[in-house]
C-alpha positions in Angstrom: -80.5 4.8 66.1 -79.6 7.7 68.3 -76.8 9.4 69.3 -74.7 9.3 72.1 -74.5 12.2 74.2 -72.2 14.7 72.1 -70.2 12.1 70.8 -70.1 10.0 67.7 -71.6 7.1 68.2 -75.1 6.2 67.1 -76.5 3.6 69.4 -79.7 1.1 68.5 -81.8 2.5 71.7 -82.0 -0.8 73.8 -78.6 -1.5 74.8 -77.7 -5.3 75.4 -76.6 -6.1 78.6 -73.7 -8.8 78.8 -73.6 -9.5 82.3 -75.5 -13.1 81.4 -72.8 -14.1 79.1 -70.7 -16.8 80.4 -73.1 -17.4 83.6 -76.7 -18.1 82.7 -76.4 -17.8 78.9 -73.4 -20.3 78.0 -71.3 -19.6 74.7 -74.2 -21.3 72.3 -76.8 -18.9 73.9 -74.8 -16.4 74.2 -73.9 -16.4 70.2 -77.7 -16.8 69.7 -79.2 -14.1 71.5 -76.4 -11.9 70.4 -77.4 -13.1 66.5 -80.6 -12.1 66.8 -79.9 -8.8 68.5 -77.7 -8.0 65.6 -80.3 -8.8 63.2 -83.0 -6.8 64.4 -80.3 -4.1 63.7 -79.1 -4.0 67.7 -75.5 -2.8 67.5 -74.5 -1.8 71.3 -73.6 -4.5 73.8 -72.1 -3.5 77.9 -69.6 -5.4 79.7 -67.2 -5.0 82.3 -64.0 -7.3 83.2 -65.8 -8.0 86.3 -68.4 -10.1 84.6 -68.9 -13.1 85.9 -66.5 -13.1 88.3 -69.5 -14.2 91.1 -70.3 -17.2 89.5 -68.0 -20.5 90.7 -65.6 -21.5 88.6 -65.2 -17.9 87.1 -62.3 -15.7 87.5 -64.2 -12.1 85.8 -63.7 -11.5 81.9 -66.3 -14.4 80.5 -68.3 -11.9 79.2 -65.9 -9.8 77.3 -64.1 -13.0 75.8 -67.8 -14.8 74.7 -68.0 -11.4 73.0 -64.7 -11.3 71.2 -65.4 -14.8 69.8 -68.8 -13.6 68.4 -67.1 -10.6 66.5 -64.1 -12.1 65.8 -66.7 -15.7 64.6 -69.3 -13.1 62.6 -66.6 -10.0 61.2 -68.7 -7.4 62.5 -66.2 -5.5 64.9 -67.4 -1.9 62.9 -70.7 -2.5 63.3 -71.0 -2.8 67.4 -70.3 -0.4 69.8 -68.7 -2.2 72.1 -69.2 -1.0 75.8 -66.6 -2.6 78.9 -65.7 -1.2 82.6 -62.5 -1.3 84.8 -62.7 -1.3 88.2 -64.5 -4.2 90.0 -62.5 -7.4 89.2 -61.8 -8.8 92.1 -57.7 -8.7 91.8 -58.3 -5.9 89.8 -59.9 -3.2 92.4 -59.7 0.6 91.9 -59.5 3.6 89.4 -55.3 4.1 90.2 -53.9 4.7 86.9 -51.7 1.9 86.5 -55.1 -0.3 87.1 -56.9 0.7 84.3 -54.1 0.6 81.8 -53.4 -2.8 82.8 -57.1 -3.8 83.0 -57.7 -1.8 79.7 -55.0 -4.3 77.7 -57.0 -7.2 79.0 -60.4 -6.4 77.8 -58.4 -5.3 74.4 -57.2 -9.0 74.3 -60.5 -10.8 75.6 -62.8 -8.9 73.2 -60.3 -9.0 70.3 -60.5 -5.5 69.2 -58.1 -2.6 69.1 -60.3 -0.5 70.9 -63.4 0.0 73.2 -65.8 2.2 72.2 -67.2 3.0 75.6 -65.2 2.3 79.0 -66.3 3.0 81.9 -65.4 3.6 85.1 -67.2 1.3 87.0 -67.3 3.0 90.2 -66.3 5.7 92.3 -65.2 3.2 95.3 -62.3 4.6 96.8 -62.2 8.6 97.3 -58.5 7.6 98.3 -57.6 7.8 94.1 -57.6 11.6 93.1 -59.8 12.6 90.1 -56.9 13.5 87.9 -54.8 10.3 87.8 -58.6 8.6 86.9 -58.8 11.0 84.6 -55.7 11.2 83.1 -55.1 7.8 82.7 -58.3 7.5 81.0 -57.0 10.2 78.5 -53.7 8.6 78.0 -55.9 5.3 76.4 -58.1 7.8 74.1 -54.7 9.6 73.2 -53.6 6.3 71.7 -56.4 5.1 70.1 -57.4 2.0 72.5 -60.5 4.2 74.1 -63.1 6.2 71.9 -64.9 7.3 74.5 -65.1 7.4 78.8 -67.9 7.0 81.2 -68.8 6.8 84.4 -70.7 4.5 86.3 -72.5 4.5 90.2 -71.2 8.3 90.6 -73.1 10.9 92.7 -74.2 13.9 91.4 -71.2 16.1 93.4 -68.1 13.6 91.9 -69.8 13.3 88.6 -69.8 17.5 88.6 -65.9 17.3 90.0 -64.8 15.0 87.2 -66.1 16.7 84.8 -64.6 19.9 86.5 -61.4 18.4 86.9 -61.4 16.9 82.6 -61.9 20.9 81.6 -59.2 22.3 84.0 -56.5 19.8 83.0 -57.8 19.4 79.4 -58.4 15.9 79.7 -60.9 13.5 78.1 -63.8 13.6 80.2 -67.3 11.3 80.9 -69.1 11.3 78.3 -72.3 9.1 79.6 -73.5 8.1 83.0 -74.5 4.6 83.8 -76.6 5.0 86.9 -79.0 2.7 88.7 -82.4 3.9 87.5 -86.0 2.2 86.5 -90.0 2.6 87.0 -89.2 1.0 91.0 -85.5 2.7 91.4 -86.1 6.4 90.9 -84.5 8.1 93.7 -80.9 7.7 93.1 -81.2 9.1 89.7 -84.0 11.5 89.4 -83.5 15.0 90.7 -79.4 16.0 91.0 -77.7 13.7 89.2 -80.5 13.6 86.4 -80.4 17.7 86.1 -76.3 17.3 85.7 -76.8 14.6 82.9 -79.0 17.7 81.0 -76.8 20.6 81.8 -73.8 19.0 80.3 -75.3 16.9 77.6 -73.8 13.3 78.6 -76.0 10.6 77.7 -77.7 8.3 80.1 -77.5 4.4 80.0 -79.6 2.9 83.1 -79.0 -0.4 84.3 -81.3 -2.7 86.2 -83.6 -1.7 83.9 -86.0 -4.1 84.5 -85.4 -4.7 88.6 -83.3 -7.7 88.2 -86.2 -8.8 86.3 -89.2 -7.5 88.7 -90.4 -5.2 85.3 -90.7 -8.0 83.2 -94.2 -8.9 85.2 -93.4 -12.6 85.8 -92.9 -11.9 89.7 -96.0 -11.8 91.2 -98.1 -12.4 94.8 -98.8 -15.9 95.4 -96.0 -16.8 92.5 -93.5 -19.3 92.4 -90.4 -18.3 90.2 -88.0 -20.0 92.3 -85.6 -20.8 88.9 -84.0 -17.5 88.1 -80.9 -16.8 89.9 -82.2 -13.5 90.8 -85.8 -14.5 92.1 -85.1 -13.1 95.7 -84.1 -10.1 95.5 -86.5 -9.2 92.3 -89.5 -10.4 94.8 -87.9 -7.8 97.1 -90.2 -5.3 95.0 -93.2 -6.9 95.3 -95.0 -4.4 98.0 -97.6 -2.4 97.2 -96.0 -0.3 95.3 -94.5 -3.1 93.4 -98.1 -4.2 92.6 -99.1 -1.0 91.7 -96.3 -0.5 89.1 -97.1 -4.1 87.8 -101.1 -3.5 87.2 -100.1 0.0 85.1 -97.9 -1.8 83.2 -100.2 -4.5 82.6 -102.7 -2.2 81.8 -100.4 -0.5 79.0 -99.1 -4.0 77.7 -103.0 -5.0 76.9 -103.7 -2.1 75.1 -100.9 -2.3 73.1 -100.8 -5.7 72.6 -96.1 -5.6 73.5 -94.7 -7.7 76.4 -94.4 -5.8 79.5 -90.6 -5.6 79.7 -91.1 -3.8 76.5 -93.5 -1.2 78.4 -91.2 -0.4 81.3 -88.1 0.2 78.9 -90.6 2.5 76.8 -90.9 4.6 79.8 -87.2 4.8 80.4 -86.9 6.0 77.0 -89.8 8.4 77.6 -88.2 10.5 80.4 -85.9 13.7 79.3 -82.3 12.5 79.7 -82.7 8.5 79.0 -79.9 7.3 75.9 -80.9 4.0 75.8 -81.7 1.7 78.8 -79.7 -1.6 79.2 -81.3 -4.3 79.8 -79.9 -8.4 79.4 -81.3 -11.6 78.1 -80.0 -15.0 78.7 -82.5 -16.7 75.5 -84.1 -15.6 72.6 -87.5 -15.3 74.5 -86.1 -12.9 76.7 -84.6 -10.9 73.6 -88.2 -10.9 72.1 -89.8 -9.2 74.9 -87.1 -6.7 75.0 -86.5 -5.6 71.5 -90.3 -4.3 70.8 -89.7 -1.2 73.3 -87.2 0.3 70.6 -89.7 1.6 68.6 -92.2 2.3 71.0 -93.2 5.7 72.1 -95.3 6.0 74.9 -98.3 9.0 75.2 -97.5 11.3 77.5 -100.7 10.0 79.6 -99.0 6.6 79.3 -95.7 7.8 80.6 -97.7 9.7 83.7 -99.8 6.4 84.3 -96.5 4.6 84.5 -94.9 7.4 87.0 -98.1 8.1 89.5 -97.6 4.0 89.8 -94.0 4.2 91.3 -94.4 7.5 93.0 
């Protein structure tokens, strides 16, 4: 395990992404793959009320209700940390304060818990919304107990450093994580300003995409047909020269240390300075498999500069 940024929770350092639940992993898959995440002592699972609202038939809070019905089904609420975002439900738009405490009580009542242990802010969409009602009614939930903890998610550097400005001068809770967009083939969002704020105020880093809507896991490549996966377009989107390039280092690493290759690019999220715990999803127990090897390994520092030189 490792902890959280400065606050209390102790986190199992892959982070299982619940974005599949209810939309390519139905319930018995979902209950499956969570089992087995679980059991290999996984205890921190990300959602967000938006998930999977994209998918017909779907109205947004599949995820967080599949996940209720697995704690609620195996009595192990005290054992998870259990991660959720307001924000980006479509009816449910927006970081005004009476947004996210409405939005707040429905993820309380789809997950089945009396409170969230991480909730983010899914994104900083609409500059129209001052900092300090955000903020404030963020602290108003960890004042009563429904929130442990708040994050933020897709900020920039400057509103990340304003919110947490804003938290100290009105003494409010403030972020206590960033969830940015950051891998071995998405580096420039993160890497420089927003990465040097994460350090200076000690807030832990959770990166999703992890694997490139799949790209990392190495079964994209030229000449290939994996036509099935939902995402096969826009993961093929990576395969340039670069893309290639990444893919033969990581190949490279895999074979010599005989893990999957999804396992090597979450290894070198792990491996860089400010990196929690990468989040990264799987819709079936194969998927979980190649994922779950990367928690315990460490990369050399030869390894980790292989890896980089690739994707510069």
């Amino acid at each position: 395990m490792t902890r959280l940024g400065d606050t209390e929770l102790d986190v199992f350092p892959i982070c299982l992404g619940g974005n599949v639940f209810g939309w390519t992993a139905d319930r018995d898959a979902t209950f499956t793959v969570l089992d087995q995440y679980a059991a290999a002592g996984g205890n921190f699972i990300d959602s967000a009320d938006s998930y999977s609202a994209w998918v017909d038939g779907n109205s947004g809070g599949e995820s967080e209700t599949l996940i209720g019905e697995w704690l609620r089904a195996r009595g192990n609420r005290d054992d998870i940390v259990v991660a959720t975002k307001v924000g980006r439900l479509p009816g449910r738009i927006g970081l005004s304060a009476a947004n996210i405490k409405a939005a707040a009580e429905d993820s309380l009542r789809r997950l089945g818990v009396d409170h969230i242990d991480l909730y983010y802010a899914h994104g900083d969409d609409d500059p129209s919304i001052p900092l300090a009602e955000t903020l404030a009614a963020f602290d108003e939930l960890v004042r009563e107990g429904k929130v442990r903890y708040i994050a933020a998610s897709n900020y920039t550097a400057p509103r990340l450093a304003e919110a947490l400005a804003v938290s100290r001068r009105e003494g409010l809770a403030a972020f206590s994580a960033l969830q940015p967009h950051y891998n071995l083939v998405e580096r420039g969002e993160f890497e420089g300003e927003l990465a040097d704020l994460c350090a200076r105020e000690k807030l832990g880093v959770l990166p999703y995409y992890a694997l490139a809507i799949g790209f990392l896991t190495g079964k994209y490549r030229p000449g290939g047909d994996s036509s099935d996966s939902p995402r096969a377009e826009r993961a093929r989107a990576y395969l340039d020269e670069r893309g290639v390039k990444v893919l033969t280092a990581l190949d490279e690493i895999a074979t010599l240390r005989d893990v999957p290759v999804s396992s090597v690019a979450l290894a070198w999220l792990l491996g860089q300075p400010t990196v929690t715990a990468p989040i990264a999803s799987a819709r079936n127990t194969e998927q979980l498999a190649d994922l779950l090897p990367a928690a315990g390994l460490e990369l050399t520092e030869a390894e980790l500069e292989r890896l980089t030189d690739s994707s510069d």
